[in-house]
C-alpha positions in Angstrom: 247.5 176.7 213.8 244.7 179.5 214.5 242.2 178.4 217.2 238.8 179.8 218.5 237.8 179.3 222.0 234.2 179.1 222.8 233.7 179.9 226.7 236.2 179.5 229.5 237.3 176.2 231.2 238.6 172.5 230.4 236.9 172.8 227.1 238.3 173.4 223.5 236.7 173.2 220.5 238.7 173.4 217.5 237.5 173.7 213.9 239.5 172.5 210.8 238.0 171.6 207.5 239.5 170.4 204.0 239.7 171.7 200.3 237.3 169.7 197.4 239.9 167.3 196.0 239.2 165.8 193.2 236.8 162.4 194.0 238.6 159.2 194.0 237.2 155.6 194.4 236.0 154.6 197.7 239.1 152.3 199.5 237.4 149.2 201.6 236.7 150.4 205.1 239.3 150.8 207.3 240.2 152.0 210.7 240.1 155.4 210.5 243.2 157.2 209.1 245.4 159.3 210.1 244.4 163.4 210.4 246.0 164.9 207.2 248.0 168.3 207.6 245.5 171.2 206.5 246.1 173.9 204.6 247.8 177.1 205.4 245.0 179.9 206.8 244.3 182.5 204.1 246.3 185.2 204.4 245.0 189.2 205.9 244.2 191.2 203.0 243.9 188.3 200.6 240.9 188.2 198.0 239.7 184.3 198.5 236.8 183.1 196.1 233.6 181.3 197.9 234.1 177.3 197.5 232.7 173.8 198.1 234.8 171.9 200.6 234.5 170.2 203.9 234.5 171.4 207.5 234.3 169.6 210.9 234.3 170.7 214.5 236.3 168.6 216.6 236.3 168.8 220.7 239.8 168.5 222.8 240.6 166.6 225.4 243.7 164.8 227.1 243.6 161.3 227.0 246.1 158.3 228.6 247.5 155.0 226.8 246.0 151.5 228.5 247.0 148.3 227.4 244.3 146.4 226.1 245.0 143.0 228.5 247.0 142.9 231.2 247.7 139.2 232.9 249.9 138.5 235.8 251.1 135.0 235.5 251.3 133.0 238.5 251.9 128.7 238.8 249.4 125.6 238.8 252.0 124.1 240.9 253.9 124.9 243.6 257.7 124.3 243.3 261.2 126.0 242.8 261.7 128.2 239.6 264.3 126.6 237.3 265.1 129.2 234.7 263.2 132.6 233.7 263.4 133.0 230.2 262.4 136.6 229.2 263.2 140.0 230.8 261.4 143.1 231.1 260.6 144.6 227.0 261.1 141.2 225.5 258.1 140.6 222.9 256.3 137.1 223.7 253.9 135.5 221.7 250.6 133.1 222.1 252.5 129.4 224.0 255.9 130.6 224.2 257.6 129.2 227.4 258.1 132.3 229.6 259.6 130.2 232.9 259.8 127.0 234.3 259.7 124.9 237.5 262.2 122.3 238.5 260.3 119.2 237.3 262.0 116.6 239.1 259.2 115.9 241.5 256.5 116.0 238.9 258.2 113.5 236.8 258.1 111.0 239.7 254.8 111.8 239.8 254.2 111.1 236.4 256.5 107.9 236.8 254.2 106.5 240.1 250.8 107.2 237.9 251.9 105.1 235.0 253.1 102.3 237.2 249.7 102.5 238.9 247.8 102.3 235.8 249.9 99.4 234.5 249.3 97.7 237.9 245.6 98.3 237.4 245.1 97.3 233.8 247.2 93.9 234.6 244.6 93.4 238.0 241.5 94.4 235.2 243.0 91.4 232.5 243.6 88.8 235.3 240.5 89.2 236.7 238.8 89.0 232.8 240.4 85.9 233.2 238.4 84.2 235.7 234.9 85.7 234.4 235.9 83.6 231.2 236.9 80.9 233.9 233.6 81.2 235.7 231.3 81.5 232.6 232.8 78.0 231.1 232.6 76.3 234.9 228.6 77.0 234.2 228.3 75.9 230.6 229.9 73.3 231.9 227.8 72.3 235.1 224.4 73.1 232.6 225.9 70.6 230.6 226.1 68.5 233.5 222.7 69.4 234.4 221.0 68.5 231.4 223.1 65.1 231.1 221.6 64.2 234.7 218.0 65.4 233.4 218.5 62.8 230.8 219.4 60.5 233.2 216.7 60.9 235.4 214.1 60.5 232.7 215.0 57.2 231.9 215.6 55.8 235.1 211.7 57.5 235.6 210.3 55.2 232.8 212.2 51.8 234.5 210.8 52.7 237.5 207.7 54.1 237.2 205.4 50.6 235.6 201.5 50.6 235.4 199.7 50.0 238.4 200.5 46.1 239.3 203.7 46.1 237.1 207.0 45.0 238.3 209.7 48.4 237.7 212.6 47.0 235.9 215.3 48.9 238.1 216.1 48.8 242.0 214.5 51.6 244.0 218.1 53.1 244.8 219.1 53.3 241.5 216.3 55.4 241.2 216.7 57.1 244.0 220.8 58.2 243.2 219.7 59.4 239.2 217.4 61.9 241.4 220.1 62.9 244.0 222.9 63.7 240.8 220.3 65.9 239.0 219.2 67.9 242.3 223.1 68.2 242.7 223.8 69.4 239.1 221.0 71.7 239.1 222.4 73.3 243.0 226.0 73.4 241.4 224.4 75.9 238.1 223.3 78.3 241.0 226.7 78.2 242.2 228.4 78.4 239.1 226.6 81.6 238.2 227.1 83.1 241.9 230.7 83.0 241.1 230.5 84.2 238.0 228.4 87.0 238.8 230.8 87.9 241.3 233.7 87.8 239.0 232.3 90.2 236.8 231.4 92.4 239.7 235.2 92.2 240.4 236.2 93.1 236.9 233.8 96.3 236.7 236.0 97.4 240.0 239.1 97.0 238.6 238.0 98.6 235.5 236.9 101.6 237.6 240.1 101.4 239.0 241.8 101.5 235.8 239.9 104.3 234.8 240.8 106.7 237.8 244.5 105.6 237.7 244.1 106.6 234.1 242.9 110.0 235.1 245.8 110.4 237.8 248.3 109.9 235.3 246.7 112.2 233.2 246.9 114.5 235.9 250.0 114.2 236.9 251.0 115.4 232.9 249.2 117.9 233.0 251.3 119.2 236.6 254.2 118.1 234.5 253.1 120.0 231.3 252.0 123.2 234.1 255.8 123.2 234.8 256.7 125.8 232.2 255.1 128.8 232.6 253.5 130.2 229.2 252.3 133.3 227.1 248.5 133.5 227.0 248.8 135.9 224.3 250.9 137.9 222.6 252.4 140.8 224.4 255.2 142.1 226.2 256.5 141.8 229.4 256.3 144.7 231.6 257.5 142.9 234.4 259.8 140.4 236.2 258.8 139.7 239.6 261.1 136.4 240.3 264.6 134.7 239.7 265.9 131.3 239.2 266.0 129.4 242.8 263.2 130.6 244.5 259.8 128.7 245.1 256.9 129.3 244.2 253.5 128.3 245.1 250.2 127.9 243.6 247.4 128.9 246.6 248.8 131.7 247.3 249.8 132.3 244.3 253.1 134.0 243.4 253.0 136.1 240.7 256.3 135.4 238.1 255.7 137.5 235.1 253.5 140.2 234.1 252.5 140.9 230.3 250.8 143.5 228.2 249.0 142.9 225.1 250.3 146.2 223.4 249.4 145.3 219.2 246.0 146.7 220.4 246.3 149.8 222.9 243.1 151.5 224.4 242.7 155.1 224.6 240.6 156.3 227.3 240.0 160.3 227.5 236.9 162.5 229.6 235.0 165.1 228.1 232.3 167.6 230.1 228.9 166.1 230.6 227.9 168.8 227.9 229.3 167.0 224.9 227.8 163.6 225.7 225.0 164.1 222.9 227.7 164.7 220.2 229.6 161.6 221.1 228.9 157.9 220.6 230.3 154.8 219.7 231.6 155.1 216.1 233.1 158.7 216.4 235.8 159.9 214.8 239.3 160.0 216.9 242.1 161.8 216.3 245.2 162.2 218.6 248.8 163.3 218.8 251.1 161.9 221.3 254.2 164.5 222.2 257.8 162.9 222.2 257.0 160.2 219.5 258.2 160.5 216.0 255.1 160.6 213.6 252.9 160.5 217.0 249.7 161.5 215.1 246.8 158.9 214.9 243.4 158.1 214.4 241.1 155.6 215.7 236.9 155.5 216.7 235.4 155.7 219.9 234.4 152.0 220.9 232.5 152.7 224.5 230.8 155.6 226.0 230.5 154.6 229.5 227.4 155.1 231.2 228.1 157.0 234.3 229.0 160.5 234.2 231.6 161.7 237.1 229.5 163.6 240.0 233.2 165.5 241.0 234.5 166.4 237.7 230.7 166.6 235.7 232.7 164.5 232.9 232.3 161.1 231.1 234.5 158.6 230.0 234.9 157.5 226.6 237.0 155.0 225.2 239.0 154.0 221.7 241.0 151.2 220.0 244.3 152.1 218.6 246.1 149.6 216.5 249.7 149.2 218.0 251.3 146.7 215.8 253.7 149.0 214.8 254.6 149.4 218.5 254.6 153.3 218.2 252.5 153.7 221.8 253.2 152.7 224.9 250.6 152.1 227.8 251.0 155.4 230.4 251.6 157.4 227.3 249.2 161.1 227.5 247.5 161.9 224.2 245.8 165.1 222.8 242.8 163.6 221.8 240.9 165.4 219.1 237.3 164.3 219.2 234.9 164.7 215.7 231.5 166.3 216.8 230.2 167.7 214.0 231.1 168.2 209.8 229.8 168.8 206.9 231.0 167.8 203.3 230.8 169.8 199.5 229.5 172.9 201.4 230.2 176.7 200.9 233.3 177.9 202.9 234.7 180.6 203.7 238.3 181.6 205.5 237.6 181.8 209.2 239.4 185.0 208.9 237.5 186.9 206.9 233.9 186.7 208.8 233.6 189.6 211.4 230.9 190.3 214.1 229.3 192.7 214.3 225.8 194.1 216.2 223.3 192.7 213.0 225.2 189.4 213.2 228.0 187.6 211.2 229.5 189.8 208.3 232.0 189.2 205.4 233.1 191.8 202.6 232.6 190.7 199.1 235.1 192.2 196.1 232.7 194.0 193.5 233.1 195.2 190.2 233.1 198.6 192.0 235.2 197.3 194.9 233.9 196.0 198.1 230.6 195.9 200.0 229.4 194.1 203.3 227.3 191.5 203.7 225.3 189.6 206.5 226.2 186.0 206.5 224.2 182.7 208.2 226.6 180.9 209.4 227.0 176.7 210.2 230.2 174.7 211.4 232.9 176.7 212.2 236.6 175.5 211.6 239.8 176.8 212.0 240.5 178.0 208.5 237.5 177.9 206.7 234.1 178.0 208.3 230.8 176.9 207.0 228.2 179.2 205.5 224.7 178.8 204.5 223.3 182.0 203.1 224.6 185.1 202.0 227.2 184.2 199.9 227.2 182.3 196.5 229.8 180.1 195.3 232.8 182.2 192.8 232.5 185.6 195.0 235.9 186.5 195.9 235.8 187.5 200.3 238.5 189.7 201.5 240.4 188.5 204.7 240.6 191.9 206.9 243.9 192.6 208.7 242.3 191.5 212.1 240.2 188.0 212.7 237.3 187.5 214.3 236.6 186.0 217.5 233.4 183.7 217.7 
């Protein structure tokens, strides 16, 4: 492919533009495709008519791989590794059991909990049991207390005669209807006391129950924390244990490590000088040496802030879908950045403008056979470049033998 270098250094910009096509209906959007295989550069001393088509100027840069999440599993509980299921490469998916602890120990766990929380429900029911003991022992002694009130008021009115009148009951009869009331009434205080403490006892052992239940739930969810699972889908890049040894949670040993590679990042620099022509939203392209069909596209998804005070360079980054699993993370990319193009313009070859001292110049085929004319030029691509006066569309350029350099 014919390339024109602007400048000296790190930097390349390379032009490429596309033939009209005929228009076809708009797809839904998409990420952005693939870069299609351009044309074949006009050939030197080949009469090319003046057309619409498109041009872009793209900027060059290496790039590197990433995966998008990288997780190092490690246990909630300490133990002894019972079996490693996966190896390095294997594809895991959201859940799958990666590993697993020996879960002897946290079964007895989970064994002692439930026995606790049966022990503490049967304490919370018996104890139930004498609130609904207590609470009849004082409808019972109210009952008692109003029978003695009765009482009382008619030994009152065989006592009690008008002034000179003779009472119709002894004094101590009297005297013992008042001494069972006063005790009836004392034994409702009591009666409540003990009920009120009863129920103070059942809201204890409900408590009770309540924690035991959240011991045994913990002690499941150690049980559960046994087998060592995929957070998402990925594959493993490494295996950093074997069955037999142990393991802890603080510190924690690390047992796996996975990639998410479905989704790769792309992550590339460019000189501080380009930073106005790139944003989030532009145009990607990228071919990756060594892998069949290795050519890409994606957008850029984050321009980071900070430019690099050594190197005078920012960082940009993209999202490449993976699900093919064509990439790898550590793979290098030629990254082909879109800065600038134009659609339905007037092109020309790139080969057929020359430079000269009055400016950009191309040679048109006349009825009488060529003449030379100054040109305004726009976006310059590899094969056809861009112009904007000069030149209308259907004149026929000549390619000269040699190219020019811009």
């Amino acid at each position: 492919m014919h390339r024109l270098i602007v400048g000296v250094g790190s930097v390349v910009v390379v032009l490429a533009a596309s033939a009209c096509s005929k228009p076809q209906e708009a797809a839904a959007p998409q990420a952005p495709a693939a870069p299609q295989k351009q044309p074949a550069p006009a050939a030197a001393g080949e009469r090319v008519a003046v057309r619409r088509g498109d041009v872009r100027e793209t900027l060059s840069a290496i790039g590197s791989f990433t995966a998008r999440r990288t997780s190092r599993l490690g246990p909630q509980v300490s133990g002894r590794v019972e079996a490693v299921l996966v190896d390095v490469g294997d594809v895991v998916r959201t859940g799958q059991v990666l590993a697993r602890l020996d879960p002897k120990l946290l079964a007895i766990e989970v064994d002692q909990a439930s026995a606790a929380v049966a022990s503490a429900n049967a304490r919370a029911a018996a104890l139930e049991q004498t609130v609904l003991a207590a609470e009849a022992d004082v409808r019972q002694v109210e009952a008692r207390q109003r029978e003695t009130a009765a009482d009382l008021e008619r030994m009152k009115t065989l006592w009690e005669k008008p002034t000179g009148g003779t009472p119709s009951i002894p004094r101590s009869r009297y005297d013992d209807a008042v001494f069972r009331h006063e005790q009836a009434t004392a034994a409702i205080d009591a009666a409540k006391s003990r009920a009120g403490e009863s129920r103070a006892r059942v809201d204890e052992s409900r408590v009770a129950a309540r924690e035991a239940d959240e011991s045994l739930r913990h002690a499941k969810q150690r049980l559960d924390e046994a087998a060592i699972v995929a957070p998402f889908d990925g594959v493993v890049s490494q295996r950093l244990v074997d069955p037999g040894e142990s393991v802890t949670s603080a510190p924690v040993t690390h047992l796996l490590e996975i990639q998410e590679t479905g989704t790769l990042e792309l992550v590339f620099s460019l000189p501080q000088g380009l930073i106005g022509a790139t944003r989030a939203g532009t145009v990607v392209e990228f071919d990756v040496e060594g892998v069949p069909d290795g050519a890409g596209a994606a957008a850029v998804e984050i321009v980071f802030p900070s430019v690099d005070e050594a190197t005078r360079s920012f960082r940009c980054r993209a999202i490449v879908d993976n699900t093919a699993a064509k990439y790898r993370p550590g793979l290098l990319a030629q990254v082909r950045v879109v800065a600038r193009e134009a659609k339905g313009v007037l092109v020309v070859p790139t080969g057929a403008v020359v430079r000269s001292s009055e400016g950009w110049r191309v040679s048109v085929e006349t009825a009488g056979g060529t003449e030379t004319r100054s040109v305004e030029l726009g976006i310059a691509g590899t094969d056809v470049t861009e112009v904007r006066s000069g030149l209308v569309e259907g004149d026929r350029v000549v390619v000269p033998s040699h190219g020019a350099v811009r």
